[in-house]
Residue, then its C-alpha position, 0 to 999 in steps of 0.5 A: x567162671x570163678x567168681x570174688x563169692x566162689x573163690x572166698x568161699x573156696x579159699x576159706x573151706x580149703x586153705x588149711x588142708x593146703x597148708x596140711x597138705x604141704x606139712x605132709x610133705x615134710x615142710x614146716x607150718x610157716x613155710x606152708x603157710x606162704x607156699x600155700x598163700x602162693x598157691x592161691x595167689x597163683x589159683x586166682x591169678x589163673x582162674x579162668x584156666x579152671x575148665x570145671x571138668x574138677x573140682x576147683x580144690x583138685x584144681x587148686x591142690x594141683x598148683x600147690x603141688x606145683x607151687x612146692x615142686x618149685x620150692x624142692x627145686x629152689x636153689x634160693x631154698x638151698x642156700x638158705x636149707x644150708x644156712x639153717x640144717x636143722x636136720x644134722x643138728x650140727x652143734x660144732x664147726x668141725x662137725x659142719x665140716x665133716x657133714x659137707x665132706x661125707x656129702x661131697x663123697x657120696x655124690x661121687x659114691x652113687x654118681x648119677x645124683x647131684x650133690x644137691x638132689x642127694x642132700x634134698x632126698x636126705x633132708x626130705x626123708x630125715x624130716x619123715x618125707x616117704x620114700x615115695x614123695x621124694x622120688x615123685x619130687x625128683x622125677x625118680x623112682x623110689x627104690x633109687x631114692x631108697x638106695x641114695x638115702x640109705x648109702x648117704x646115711x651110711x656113708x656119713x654114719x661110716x665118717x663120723x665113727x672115723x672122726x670120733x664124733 
């Protein structure tokens, strides 16, 4: 049984490392903070489902896993992702163009991904994500994250030279 005691003590020993822990996985401090602060509300709100067959961190680290897998997938993090693109750092409108042009083309390049898979295993390893993390996110291996990563970088590297950028 988790109780008020257990559950604060446990929220105030584990919090920062949730949050860290969602920082390694490429998101930013704010952003992990609010996730993470999910992930607990979540952990209290499902408390007596924790078997104690773990310990309640691992049980908990478990949510926010799952908490940011639901954030990856987000299509409301898309938008707002291609709101801001911090990770292109597009300074002129003709640049957002070409960006969007060298994404539309890659998708049909590697087929099998949808443009928004590929453009969140580009943001994701552009943040310093490992090829790893990314694969585990999108439910893929991570040779197939590599070649996707590398062709669409290529690719818009390849497009911008063409447009002089």
């Amino acid at each position: 049984m988790v109780t008020n005691e257990f559950y604060s003590e446990q929220y105030t020993a584990n919090f920062a490392k949730t949050v860290a822990f969602l920082h390694r996985k490429g998101v930013e401090t704010d952003l992990a903070r609010d996730l993470s602060q999910d992930a607990w509300t979540r952990a209290w709100q499902f408390r007596e489902q924790w078997r104690g067959d773990c310990t309640f961190k691992t049980w908990t680290f478990v949510i926010v896993n799952g908490v940011w897998r639901d954030y990856v997938r987000s299509p409301k993090r898309r938008e707002s992702e291609e709101l801001k693109d911090k990770a292109f750092a597009v300074e002129r409108a003709d640049d957002l163009a070409l960006v969007w042009e060298a994404a539309k083309g890659i998708t049909s390049m590697v087929g099998a991904i949808s443009h928004a898979d590929w453009r969140t295993v580009v943001e994701m390893r552009l943040r310093g994500m490992p090829f790893e993390e990314i694969a585990a996110a999108l439910g893929t291996n991570d040779n197939t994250v590599k070649t996707w990563s590398h062709r669409g970088i290529a690719e818009m590297k390849k497009k911008a030279m063409a447009a002089g950028a």
